[in-house]
N, C-alpha and C positions, 0 to 999 in steps of 0.2 A: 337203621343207624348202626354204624361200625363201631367194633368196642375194642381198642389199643390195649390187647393182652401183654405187652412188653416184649422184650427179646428175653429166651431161655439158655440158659447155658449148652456151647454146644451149635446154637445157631450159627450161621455164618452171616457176617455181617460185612458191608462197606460205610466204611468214616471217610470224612472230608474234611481234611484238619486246615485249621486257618492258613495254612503256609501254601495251602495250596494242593500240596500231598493229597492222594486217594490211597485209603488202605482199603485191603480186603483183609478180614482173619475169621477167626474163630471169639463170640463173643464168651468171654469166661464169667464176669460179674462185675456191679457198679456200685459206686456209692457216691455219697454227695459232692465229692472232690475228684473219681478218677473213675476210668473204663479201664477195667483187666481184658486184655486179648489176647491169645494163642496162638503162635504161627505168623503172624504178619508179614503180610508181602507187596508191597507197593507196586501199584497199577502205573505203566510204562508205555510209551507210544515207541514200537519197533516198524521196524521195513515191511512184517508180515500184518501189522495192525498193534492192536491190542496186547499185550505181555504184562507176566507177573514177575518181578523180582525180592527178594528178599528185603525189607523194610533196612532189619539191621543185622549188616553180612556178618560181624562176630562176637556177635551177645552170646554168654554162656548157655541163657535159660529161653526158655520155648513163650514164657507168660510172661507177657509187657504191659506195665500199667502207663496210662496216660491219660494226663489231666485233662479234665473236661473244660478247661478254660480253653484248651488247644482243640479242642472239638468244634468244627460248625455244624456238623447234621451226622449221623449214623442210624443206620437202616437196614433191613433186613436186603441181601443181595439176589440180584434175579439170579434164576434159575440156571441159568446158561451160566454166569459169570462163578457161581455156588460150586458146579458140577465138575467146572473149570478145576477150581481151588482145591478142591476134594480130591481130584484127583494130582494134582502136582502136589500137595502134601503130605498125599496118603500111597499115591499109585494106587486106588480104585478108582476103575472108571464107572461112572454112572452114566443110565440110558436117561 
C-alpha cells in the first residue's frame, strides 16, 4: 500500500488549473482556500516542442498564491520536466 506523504516545501510541482493552463513551480505551502507557489512558469507548445514561459511576465514578487477553486489536479513533476525547471530558474543543471 502507498501512503500520500504530501508535497514538501521546495518540491517542484505541476497544476492544471481549470482554464486549461499547466503551470510548473515551486510548491511553497497550502491551506484550505489557496496553493502558495514560487517561480511559476507556464508550460507552452513551441516549434522545438515543449517550452517554459513566465506564468506572470511582471509581478513584483517571486510567491504567487492561487486559489484552490482554480486548481484541477497538482502533483509532484517528473523528473525530466523538475530538472528542466531547476535549471531555467536557477541556471543549475541537473544530471
Amino acid at each position: 500500500m502507498l501512503i500520500d506523504k504530501g508535497l514538501t516545501e521546495g518540491d517542484v510541482v505541476s497544476i492544471k488549473l481549470i482554464s486549461g493552463e499547466e503551470i510548473i513551480a515551486r510548491f511553497e505551502s497550502e491551506s484550505s482556500i489557496e496553493v502558495k507557489i514560487s517561480k511559476p512558469l507556464c508550460v507552452t507548445l513551441g516549434p522545438q516542442g515543449l517550452g517554459m514561459i513566465p506564468w506572470v511576465f511582471l509581478g513584483e514578487k517571486d510567491t504567487v498564491p492561487v486559489k484552490k477553486e482554480h486548481v484541477m489536479v497538482m502533483m509532484l513533476s517528473k523528473k525530466e520536466a523538475s530538472d528542466q525547471y531547476v535549471q531555467g530558474t536557477t541556471g543549475i543543471a541537473l544530471r
